[in-house]
BAVEXFI-228930 format. One record per residue (C-alpha): x, y, z. Coordinates in steps of 0.1 Angstrom, whole numbers, plus 2048, in hexadecimal, padded with zeros to 3 digits. Layout:
N
XYZ;...
% end
This chain:
1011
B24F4971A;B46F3D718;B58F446F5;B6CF246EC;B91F276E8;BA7F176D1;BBFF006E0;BDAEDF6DA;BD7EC36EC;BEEEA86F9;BD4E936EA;BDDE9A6CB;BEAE786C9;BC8E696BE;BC6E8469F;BE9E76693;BE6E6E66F;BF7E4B66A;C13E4B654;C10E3462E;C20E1A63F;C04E13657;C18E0E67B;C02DFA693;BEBE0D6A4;BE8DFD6C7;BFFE216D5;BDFE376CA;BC3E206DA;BBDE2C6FB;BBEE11717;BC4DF9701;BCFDE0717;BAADDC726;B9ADD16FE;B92DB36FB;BA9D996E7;B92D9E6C9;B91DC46CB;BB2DC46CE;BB4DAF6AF;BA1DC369E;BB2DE36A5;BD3DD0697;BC3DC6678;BB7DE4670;BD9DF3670;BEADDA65A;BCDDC264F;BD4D9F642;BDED9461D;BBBD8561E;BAEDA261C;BC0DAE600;BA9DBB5DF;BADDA65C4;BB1DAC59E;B9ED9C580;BC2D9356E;BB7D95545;BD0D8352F;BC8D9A50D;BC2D814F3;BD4D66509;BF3D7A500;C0ED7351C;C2ED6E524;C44D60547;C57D83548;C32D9454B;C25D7C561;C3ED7F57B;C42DA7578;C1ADA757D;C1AD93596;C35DA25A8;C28DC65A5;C03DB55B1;C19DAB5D1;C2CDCE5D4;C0EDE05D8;BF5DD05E8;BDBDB95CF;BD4D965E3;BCAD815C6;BC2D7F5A2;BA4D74591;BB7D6656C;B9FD6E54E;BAFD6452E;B98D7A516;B99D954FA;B96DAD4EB;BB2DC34E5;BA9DCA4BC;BC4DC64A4;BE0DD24B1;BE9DB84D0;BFBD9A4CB;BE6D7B4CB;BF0D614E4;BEED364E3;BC5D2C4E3;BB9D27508;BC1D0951A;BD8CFE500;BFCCF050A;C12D14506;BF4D2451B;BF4D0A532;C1AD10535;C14D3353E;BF9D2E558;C12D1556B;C2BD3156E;C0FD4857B;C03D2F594;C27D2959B;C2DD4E5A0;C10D565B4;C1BD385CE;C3ED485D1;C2AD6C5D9;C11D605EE;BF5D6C5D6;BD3D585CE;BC4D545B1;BA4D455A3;BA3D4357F;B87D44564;B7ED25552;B75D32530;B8BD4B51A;B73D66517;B54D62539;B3BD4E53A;B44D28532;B4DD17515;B67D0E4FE;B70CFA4DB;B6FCDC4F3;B4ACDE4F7;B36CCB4DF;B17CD14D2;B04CB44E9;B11CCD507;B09CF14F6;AEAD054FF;ACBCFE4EF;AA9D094E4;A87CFA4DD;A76CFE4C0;A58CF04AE;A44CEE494;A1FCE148B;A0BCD1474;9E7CD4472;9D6CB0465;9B2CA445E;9A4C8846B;99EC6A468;9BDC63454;9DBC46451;9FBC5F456;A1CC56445;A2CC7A441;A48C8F44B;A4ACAA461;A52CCC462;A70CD3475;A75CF6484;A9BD0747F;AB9CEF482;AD9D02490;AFBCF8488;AEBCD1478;AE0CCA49E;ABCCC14A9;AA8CAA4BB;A86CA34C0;A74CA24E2;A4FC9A4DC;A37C9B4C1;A17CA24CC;9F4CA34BD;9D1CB34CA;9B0CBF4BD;9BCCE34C4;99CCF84D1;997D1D4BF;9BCD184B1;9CCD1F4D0;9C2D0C4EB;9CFCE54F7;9BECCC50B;9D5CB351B;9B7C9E51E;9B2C9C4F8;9DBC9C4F2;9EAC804DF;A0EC794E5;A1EC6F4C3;A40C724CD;A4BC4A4C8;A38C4B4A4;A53C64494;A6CC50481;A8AC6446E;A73C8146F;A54C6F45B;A35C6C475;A22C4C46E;A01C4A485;9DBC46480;9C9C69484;9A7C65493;98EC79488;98DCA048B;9A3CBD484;9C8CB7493;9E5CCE49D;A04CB849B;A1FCCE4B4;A41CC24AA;A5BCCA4C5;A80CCE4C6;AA1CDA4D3;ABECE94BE;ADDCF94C1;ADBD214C7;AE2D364AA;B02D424B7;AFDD644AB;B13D7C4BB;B08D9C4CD;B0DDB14ED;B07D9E50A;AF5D814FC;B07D644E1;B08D3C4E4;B2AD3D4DF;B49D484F1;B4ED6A4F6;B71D7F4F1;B8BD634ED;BADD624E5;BA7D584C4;B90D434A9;B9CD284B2;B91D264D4;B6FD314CE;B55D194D7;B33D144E7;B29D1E502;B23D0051D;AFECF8522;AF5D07548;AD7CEA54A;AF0CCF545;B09CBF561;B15CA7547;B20CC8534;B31CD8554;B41CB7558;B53CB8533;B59CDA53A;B68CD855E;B83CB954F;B87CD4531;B8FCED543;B96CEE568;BA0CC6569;BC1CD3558;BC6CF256C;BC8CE258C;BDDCC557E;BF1CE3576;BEDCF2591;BF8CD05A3;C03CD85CE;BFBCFB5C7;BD2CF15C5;BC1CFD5E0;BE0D155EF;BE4D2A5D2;BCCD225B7;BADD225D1;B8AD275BD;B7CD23598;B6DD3F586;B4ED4056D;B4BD66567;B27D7855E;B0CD6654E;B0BD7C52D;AFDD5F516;ADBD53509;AC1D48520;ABCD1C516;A9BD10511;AA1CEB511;ABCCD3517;AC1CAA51A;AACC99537;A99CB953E;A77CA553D;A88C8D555;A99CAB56F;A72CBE569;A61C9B571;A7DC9958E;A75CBE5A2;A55CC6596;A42CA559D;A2ECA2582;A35C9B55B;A3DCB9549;A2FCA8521;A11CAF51F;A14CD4521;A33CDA50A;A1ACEB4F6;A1BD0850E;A42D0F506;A36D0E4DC;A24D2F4E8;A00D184EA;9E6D1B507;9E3CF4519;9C3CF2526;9BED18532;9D1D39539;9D8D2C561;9E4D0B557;9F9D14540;A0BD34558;A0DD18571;A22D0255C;A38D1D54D;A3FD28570;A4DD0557A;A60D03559;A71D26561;A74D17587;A87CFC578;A9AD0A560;AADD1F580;AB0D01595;AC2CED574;AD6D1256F;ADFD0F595;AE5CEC59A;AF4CDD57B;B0FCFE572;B17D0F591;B0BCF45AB;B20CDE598;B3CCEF58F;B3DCF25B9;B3CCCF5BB;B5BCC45A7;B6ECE35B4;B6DCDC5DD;B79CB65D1;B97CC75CE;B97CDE5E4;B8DCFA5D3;B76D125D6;B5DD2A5BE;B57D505B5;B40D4F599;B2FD6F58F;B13D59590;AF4D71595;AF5D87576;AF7DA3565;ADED9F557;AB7D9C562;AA7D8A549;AB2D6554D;A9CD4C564;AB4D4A57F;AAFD4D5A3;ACED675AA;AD2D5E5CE;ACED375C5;AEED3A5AC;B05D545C3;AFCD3B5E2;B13D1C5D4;B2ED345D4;B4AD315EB;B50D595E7;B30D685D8;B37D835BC;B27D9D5AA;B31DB959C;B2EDE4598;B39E00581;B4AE21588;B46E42576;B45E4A551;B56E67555;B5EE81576;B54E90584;B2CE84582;B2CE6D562;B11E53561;B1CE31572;B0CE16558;B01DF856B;AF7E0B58A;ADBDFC59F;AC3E12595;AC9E10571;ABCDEC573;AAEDEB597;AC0DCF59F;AE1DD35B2;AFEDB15AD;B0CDBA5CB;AF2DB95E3;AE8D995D5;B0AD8C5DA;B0CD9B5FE;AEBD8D608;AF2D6F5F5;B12D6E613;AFDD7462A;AE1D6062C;AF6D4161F;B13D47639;B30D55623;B4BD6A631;B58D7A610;B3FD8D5F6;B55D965D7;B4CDAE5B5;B5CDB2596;B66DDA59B;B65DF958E;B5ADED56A;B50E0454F;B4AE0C52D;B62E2F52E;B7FE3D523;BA1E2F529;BB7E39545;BA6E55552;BA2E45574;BB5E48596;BABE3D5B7;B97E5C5C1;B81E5C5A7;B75E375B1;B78E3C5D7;B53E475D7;B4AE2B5C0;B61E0E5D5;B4FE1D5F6;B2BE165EA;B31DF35DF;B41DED603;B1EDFF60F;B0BDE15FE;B1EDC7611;B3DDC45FA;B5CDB460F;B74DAB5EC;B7CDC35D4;B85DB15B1;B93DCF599;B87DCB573;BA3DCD56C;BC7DC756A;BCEDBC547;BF2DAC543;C0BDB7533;C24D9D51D;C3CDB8513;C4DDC952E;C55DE8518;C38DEF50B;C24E0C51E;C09E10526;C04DF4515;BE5DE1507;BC5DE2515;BA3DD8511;B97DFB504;B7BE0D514;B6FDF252B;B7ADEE54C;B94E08562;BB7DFE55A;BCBDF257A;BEBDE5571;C13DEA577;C13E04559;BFBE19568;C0AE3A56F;C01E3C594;C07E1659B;C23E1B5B0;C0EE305C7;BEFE1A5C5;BFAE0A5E4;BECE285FA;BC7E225EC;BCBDFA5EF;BD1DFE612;BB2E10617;B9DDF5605;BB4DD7617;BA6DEB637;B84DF062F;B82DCC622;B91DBC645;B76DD765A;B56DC7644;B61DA6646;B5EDA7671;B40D9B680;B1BD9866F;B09DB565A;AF0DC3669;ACEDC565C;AAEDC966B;A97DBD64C;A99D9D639;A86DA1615;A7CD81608;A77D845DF;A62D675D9;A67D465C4;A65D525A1;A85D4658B;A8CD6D57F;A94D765A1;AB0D905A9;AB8DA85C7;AADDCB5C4;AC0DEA5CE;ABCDF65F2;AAFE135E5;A96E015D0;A87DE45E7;A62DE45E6;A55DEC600;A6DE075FF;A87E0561D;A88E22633;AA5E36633;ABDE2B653;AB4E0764F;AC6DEC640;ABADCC62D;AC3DA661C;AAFD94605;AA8D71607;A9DD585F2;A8AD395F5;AA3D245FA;AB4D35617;A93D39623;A88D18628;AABD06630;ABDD21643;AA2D37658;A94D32678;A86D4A691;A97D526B5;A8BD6E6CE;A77D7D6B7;A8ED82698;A95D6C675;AB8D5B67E;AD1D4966B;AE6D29676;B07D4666E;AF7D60688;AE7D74672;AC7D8267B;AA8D9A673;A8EDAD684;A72DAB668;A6BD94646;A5DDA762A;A4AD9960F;A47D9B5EC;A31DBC5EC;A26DB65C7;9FFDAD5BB;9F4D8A5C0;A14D7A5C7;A16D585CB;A29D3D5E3;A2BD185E3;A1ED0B5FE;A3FD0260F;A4BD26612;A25D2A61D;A2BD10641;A51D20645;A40D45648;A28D3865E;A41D2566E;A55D44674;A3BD5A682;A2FD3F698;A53D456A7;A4ED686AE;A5AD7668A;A47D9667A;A40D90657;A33DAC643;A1FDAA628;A01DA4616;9F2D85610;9FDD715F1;9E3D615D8;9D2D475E2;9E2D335CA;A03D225C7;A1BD2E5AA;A1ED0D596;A0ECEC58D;A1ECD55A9;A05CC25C0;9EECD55B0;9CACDD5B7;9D6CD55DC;9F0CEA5DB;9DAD055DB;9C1CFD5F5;9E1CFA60A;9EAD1F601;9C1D2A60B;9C8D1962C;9E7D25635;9E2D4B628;9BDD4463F;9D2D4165D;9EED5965B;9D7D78647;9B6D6E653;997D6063C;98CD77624;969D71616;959D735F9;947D95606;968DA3608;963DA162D;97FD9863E;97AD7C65A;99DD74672;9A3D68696;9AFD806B0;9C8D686B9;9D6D496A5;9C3D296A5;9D2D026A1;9D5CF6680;9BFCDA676;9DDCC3666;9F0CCD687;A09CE2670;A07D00683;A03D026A5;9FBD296AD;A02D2F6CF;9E7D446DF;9DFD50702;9BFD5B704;99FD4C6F4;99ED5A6CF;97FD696BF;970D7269D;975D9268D;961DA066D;96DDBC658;96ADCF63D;98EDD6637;9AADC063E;9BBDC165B;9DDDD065F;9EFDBD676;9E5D9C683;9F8D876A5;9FDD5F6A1;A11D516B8;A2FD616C1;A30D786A5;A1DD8B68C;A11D91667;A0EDB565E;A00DC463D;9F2DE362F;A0CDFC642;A2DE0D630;A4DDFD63E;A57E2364C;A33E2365D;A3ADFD66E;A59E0367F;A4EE2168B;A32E14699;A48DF86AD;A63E146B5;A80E066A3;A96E2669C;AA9E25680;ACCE11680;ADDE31678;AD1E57673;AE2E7365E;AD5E9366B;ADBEB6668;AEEEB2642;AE7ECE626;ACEEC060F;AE7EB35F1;AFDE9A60A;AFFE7A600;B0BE5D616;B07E37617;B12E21635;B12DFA640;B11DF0663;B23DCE672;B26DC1694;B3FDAA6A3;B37DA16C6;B35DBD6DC;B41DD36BE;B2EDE96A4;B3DDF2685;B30E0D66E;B3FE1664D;B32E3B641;B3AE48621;B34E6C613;B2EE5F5EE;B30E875E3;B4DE9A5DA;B49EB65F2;B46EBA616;B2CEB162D;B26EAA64F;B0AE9A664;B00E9168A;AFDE6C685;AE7E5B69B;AF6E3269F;ADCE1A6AD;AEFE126CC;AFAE206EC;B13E1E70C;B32E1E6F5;B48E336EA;B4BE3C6C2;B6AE3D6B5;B78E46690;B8BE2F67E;B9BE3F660;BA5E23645;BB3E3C62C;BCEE4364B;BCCE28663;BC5E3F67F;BACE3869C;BA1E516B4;B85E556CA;B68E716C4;B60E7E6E3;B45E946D7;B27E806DB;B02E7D6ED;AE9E626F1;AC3E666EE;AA9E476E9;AC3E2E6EF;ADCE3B6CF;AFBE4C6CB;AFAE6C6BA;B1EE776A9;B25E94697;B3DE8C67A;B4FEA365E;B57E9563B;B6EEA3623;B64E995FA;B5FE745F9;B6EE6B61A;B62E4F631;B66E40653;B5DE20667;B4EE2F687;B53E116A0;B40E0A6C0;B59DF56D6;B5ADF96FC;B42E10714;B43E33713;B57E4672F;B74E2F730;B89E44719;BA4E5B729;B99E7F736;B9CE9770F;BA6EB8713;B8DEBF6F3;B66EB86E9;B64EB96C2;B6BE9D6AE;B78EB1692;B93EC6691;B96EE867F;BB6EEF668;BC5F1466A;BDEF1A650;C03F2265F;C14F2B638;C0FF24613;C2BF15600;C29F2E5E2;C3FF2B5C3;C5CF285B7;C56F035B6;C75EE95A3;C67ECF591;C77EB1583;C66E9E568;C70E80556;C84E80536;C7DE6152D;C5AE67529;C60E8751B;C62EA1537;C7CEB853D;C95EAF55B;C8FECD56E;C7CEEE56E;C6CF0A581;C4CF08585;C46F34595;C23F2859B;C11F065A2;C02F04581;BF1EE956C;C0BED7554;BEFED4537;BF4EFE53A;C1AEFF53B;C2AF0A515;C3FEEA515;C34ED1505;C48EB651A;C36EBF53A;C15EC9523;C10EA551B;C29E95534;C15E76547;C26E64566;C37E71583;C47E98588;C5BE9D5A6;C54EC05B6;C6DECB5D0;C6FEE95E5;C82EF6606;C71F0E621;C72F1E644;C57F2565C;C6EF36670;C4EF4C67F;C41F2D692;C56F176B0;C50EF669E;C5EEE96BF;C42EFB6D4;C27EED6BE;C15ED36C9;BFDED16B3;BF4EBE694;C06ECB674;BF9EC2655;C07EC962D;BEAECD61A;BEDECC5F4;BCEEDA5E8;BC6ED15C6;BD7EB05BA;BD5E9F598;BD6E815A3;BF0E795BB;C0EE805CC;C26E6F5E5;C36E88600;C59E8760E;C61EA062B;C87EA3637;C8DE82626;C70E7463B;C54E5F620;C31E6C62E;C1DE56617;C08E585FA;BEDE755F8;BCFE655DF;BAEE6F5ED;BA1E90600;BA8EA1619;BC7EA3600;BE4EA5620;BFBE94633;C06E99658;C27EA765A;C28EAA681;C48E91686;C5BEA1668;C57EC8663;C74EE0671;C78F02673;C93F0A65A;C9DEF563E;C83EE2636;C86ECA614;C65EC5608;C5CEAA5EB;C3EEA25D9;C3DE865BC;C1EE915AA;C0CE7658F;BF4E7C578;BE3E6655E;BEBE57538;BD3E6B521;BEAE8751F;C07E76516;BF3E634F8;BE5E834F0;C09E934E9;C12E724DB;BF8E734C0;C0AE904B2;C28E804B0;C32E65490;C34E3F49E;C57E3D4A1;C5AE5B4BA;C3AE524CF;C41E4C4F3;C26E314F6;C19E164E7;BF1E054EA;BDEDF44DA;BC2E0E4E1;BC0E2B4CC;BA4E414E1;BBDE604E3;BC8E5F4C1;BACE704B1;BAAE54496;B92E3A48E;B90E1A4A4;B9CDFC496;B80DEA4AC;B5EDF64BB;B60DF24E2;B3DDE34EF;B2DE074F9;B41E204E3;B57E3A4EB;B45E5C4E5;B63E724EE;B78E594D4;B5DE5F4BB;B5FE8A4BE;B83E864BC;B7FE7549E;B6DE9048E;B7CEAC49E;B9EEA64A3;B9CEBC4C4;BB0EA74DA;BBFEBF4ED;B9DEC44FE;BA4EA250B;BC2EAD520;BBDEA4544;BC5EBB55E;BE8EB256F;C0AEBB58A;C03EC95AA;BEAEE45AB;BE7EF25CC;BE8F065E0;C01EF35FA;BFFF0361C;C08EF363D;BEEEF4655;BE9EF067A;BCEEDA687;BBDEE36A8;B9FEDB6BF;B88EF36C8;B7EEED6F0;B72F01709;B81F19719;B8EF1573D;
% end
């Protein structure tokens, strides 16, 4: 056997680490001249990617507090490093201690938003701003006619017969506001139970709350029903009125959601004077309209909802109001029937009349919307994927970390089994939109304890699930420019703003997400499985790792709803396809017991497998869901579930055609071949052929697509048993794009088996900008199978562009290479802090050492930027012989640094593998190294807490380092604030900080085979 030898290569050249300012990359792409226009395109983009593709920022105005000299420097630094838009939220709460700014769309704050729209037009920057101080929707402006509402009742029990002249009980009044809808009398069977037959509408004998009527004879229930205002009681989560304004006096209600009359009042409140403001800047730089997460009582009534029920239902919804007064109408079915066509209206008003609406009177002007329209939360009657598909840029949201390095992220998918962001990227992509956007990185957490690697992990999942627009909760503005850090929102969100220590080198880590952003915006996601989740109004997208029937691992998924299914789907060769291009292999579903479909989603399935579609899964009810053409609506449901499932008899035997058969109305016409016959059995059948395609039930999902061969879309094998990765796969054209991230923060590697062949994989690196080819590769069963190395946290897009063979003859045959350190860069070490935050001007550091363990207090608690500096030889090695790769690597890092090499800038260093390629810059004597290290606030306000007022070198409004009392409870608490409190041990809150090491320089080889 032949030992492998180490070796350089001349084709080094595709290793070579682009530098922070991200040079095109068209020099390092191998024959580039034979790509296509849109590789090449796409090879350009990913080097420097548009300002489209810029993340955004949720802007927060802290108790509308703002001024023209914070505006501009916000928007200027935004610019400067890299944010695209801002998403304006005038909103609280900063406690007692921030200034209070003019009420919310009053004239002074109408003042300041011209000067921001004004500002962001001279920048370039977009912005889409939030039409409520506080989320949600609703204001001072809203009257009660336009508020949320609730029915309530209340009854009277009367014997018979008898001349009635007598008032009424009247359930809770709210706020003096209430209004009847319908008195109604029966003779109530066993106390519970109404008969519409035997109902008696009183409704137009109430006068001024008196009822005057005959009552015939018997024992009557008199059901008085109203609406009123809600209570208005405030709470986490869940109020009638507005939530976290600027100040009393712009509290309000919250705008009724049934109600387009109310978004109407609300849209000439609101967003009518922001884009008069606005004026030739509408629709160039003020470009969409914002309602934020629905965090507010579910209504259960509104104006004209008898006439909007009457309207999509088909049938009068009076006679069984008792049902929502908690009574039984006529019998357990009925009544489940009805409820389930109120709670089916109630999402199509929620839809249709707030963010259908507000979509309409936006695009008249141009403009567009990003509502976080599908939650948080999971207990409304909404149809998620209804309400994110009137978006122009669908948005949900996701959390990061409590604390590092493995604190609990609140709001995960699995803490709720729902997942925002899916829902918002399948709402994209079954309804055609290019951009899926999420509120970022929120959390309930401590305050500034975040930097760009502890959220890389974080950012790279949400991309996973289909994410294309990063919108950071957020960057809160800042009215005083000398006031750092400044005031915050304490404990919720990651703070992301100019005073942010490491600002100045946040412009590394934008890149990366401007560059992953472009790459998942190409093409169409791919997907082999379409889950449809039925036509219930509490419908919401589960977690990939959650869909039921569980998704096998290597396969990839949307959900659709029924709306998308019936308007938008079609079948084609085989597969579920979309008017955009999207397309699917299999339609799964609802896997639950007994679920039930009208009988319009019924004739589409059967439509779709007529086509040649495989639908999986077991045969619904035989029942429709609500009362609408009802009984026929469910002999409609037997018929079709017949034909598609078979007949099941009342023996439990199970009687269906070998083939498909014509449909007696004509509406199916099974295609068939040969002659079908009758098949009896005792247990259903598992797969069953009609037409072109087929219904299959009783079998796992991983069992199914093995049995029809389909491998998996992409394979991790050969990993230690604790990795951790997550991927998404898109395709554009002829080219397959994967993004695979290592969500752990360690090491791993993988062969990786891609679901394509013929091509060439190559690495495209967006921390660096570099793309090189990996040569080491094999194909077996029609996929590729790569081996690929990850260092903690890292990710790649592995791209699939032109056939394999065409690249130029490599003198190597790994696709990693292996570092070999040349020299460590031991102490002495001069260091330069700042004095001005408290730091002495220079020292020796004999040792790379964490500041929190120097003596000096100055460096001790020093937060912000220390310059370390050192000069060195490698006078052993020929630099000038070398023709290998030379890296600086750092080692440990809290929490970045900038590096500067013989006066050459070699970028920003933020993430692992913690180095920088110093190939172009290192000589062999002489050479002048510098390293700006940053580390984070808390030790600063740690130091500062023992220091009087006056001689503090901040100032915030939040006090969670102080090791005193709050002055306001943040929504979630603050454990560590609370120890402190009682212990007074901050110093065990120092964080670790400076440059830790050890710094070597390395040499990067390829290992190849010997000659």
């Amino acid at each position: 056997m032949r030992r492998a030898s180490i070796s350089c290569s001349a084709a080094i050249v595709w290793l070579a680490l682009a530098t922070a300012t991200a040079t095109p990359l068209a020099s390092a792409v191998a024959n580039e001249s034979q790509l296509t226009t849109a590789t090449a395109d796409l090879t350009s983009g990913f080097a420097n990617p548009p300002d489209s593709d810029r993340p955004w920022v949720f802007w927060w105005w802290l108790d509308g507090a703002a001024s023209k000299e914070g505006i501009t420097r916000d928007l200027d630094e935004m610019r400067r490093q890299g944010i695209g838009g801002v998403l304006l939220v005038d909103a609280g709460t900063g406690g007692p201690d921030t200034p209070k700014g003019p009420p919310f769309m009053s004239e002074p704050w109408r003042e300041q938003f011209r000067h921001a729209v004004r500002e962001a037009g001279r920048l370039g920057l977009l912005m889409s701003v939030n039409l409520c101080s506080g989320w949600n929707a609703g204001g001072p402006w809203i009257q009660p006619e336009d508020a949320i509402k609730h029915l309530v009742s209340a009854e009277l029990t009367v014997q018979g017969p008898a001349k009635l002249d007598q008032a009424l009980p009247q359930s809770r009044v709210e706020h003096n506001w209430y209004r009847d809808i319908a008195v109604l009398a029966c003779r109530v069977q066993d106390g519970k139970t109404w008969t519409r037959e035997g109902l008696l509408d009183l409704t137009d004998k109430l006068h001024e709350g008196r009822l005057k009527c005959d009552a015939p004879e018997g024992r009557w229930t008199i059901l008085r029903l109203g609406y009123t205002l809600d209570a208005g009681k405030p709470g986490f989560g869940v109020s009638a009125r507005t939530k976290c304004s600027s100040n009393s006096e712009s509290e309000g209600w919250e705008v009724d959601p049934w109600s387009a009359r109310a978004m109407d009042r609300h849209f000439a409140a609101t967003a009518g004077k922001l884009i008069e403001d606005a004026g030739p800047l509408t629709d160039q730089t003020l470009v969409q309209l914002h309602i934020d997460s629905w965090e507010t009582v579910q209504p259960s009534w509104a104006d004209g909802f008898l006439e909007e029920f009457q309207k999509r239902r088909g049938y009068d919804a009076r006679p069984f109001l008792p049902a929502l007064a908690r009574k039984t109408v006529d019998s357990a079915e009925i009544t489940a029937r009805f409820q389930w066509d109120y709670r089916r209206t109630a999402a199509d008003l929620f839809a249709a009349n707030h963010y259908g609406r507000l979509g309409e009177l936006a695009r008249r002007h141009g403009l567009g919307q990003d509502s976080e329209s599908g939650g948080p939360f999971f207990f409304h009657s909404i149809d998620g994927l209804q309400c994110e598909g009137l978006n122009e840029v669908p948005m949900g949201e996701f959390w990061k970390r409590t604390w590092e390095p493995d604190g609990p992220i609140f709001g995960i998918p699995e803490f709720w089994g729902y997942d925002t962001v899916r829902q918002a990227a399948s709402a994209a992509h079954i309804f055609g939109r290019r951009i899926c956007a999420a509120e970022a990185f929120t959390s309930f957490a401590e305050d500034w304890i975040e930097d760009p690697w502890c959220l890389k992990d974080v950012g790279d999942a949400a991309f996973c699930n289909g994410l294309t627009r990063m919108v950071f909760h957020k960057f809160t503005h800042q009215p005083r420019l000398d006031v750092v850090p400044g005031n915050q929102w304490g404990h919720v969100g990651t703070h992301i703003n100019a005073n942010t220590t490491w600002w100045d080198m946040s412009h590394a880590w934008l890149r990366y997400l401007r560059r992953c952003q472009f790459m998942l915006r190409q093409g169409l996601f791919v997907a082999d499985v379409a889950y449809y989740y039925g036509e219930d109004a509490n419908s919401f997208v589960r977690s990939k790792t959650m869909m039921n029937p569980a998704l096998p691992p290597g396969f990839d998924c949307d959900t659709f709803n029924a709306e998308a299914l019936l308007t938008r789907a079609a079948a084609k060769d085989g597969r579920l396809v979309l008017p955009d291009g999207m397309s699917y292999r299999y339609l799964v579903l609802p896997h639950t017991n007994s679920w039930k479909t009208s009988p319009a989603v019924l004739r589409k399935i059967a439509e779709l497998v007529a086509g040649g579609v495989t639908v999986i899964g077991p045969r619904p009810a035989l029942q429709a869901p609500g009362l609408t053409d009802y009984p026929e609506c469910d002999r409609e449901v037997q018929r079709l579930t017949e034909r598609l499932w078979g007949e099941e008899r009342s023996d439990g035997v199970v009687e269906q055609w070998s083939d498909g058969r014509q449909a007696e109305d004509g509406a199916l016409a099974f295609q068939h071949s040969n002659t079908p016959t009758l098949h009896h059995s005792a247990t259903p059948a598992l797969q069953r052929s009609i037409g072109k395609g087929r219904v299959v039930w009783g079998k796992t999902m991983a069992a199914l697509l093995a049995a029809d061969g389909l491998a998996p879309d992409l394979e991790f094998r050969g990993s230690s048993p604790d990795a951790k990765f997550n991927w998404i796969h898109r395709r554009d054209g002829g080219t397959d794009i994967f993004f695979v991230s290592n969500q752990k923060a360690a090491r791993a590697s993988a062969e990786i088996a891609f679901r394509t062949a013929g091509r060439q994989p190559e690495l495209w690196d967006a921390v660096t900008g570099a793309i090189r080819p990996l040569p080491e590769f094999r194909e077996a069963d029609g996929r590729a199978l790569v081996p690929v190395r990850f260092e903690p946290r890292q990710s790649f897009f592995i791209v699939f562009r032109q056939a394999a063979g065409t690249q130029p003859e490599l003198q190597r045959e790994r696709n990693f290479a292996d570092s070999f350190k040349m020299a460590e860069l031991a102490g002495p070490w001069e260091v330069s802090f700042d004095p001005k935050w408290g730091g002495p001007a220079k020292v020796t550091f004999n040792a790379l050492v964490d500041w929190t363990e120097r003596p000096e207090e100055g460096i001790r608690y020093y937060s912000g930027t220390a310059v370390y500096r050192k000069t060195f030889d490698l006078a052993e090695f020929q630099i000038s012989d070398l023709k290998c790769q030379i890296l600086l690597n750092l080692g440990t890092l809290k929490n970045l640094a900038s590096v500067r090499l013989n006066g050459r800038d070699l970028g920003v260093i933020w993430t692992a593998p913690w180095r920088v390629e110093i190939t172009g810059a290192i000589q062999a004597r002489g050479n002048q190294l510098e390293i700006a290290v940053v580390n984070l606030w808390p030790n600063r306000l740690i130091g500062d807490a023992k220091l009087p007022p006056e001689k503090r070198f901040t100032k915030s409004n939040v006090k969670t380092y102080l090791g005193v009392p709050l002055d306001f409870s943040p929504p979630g608490g603050c454990k560590f604030c609370e120890a402190r409190q009682k212990t007074r041990e901050l110093e065990k809150s120092l964080l670790p900080s400076g440059l830790l090491g050890p710094v070597t320089i390395e040499r990067s080889v390829m290992a190849v085979p010997a000659r």
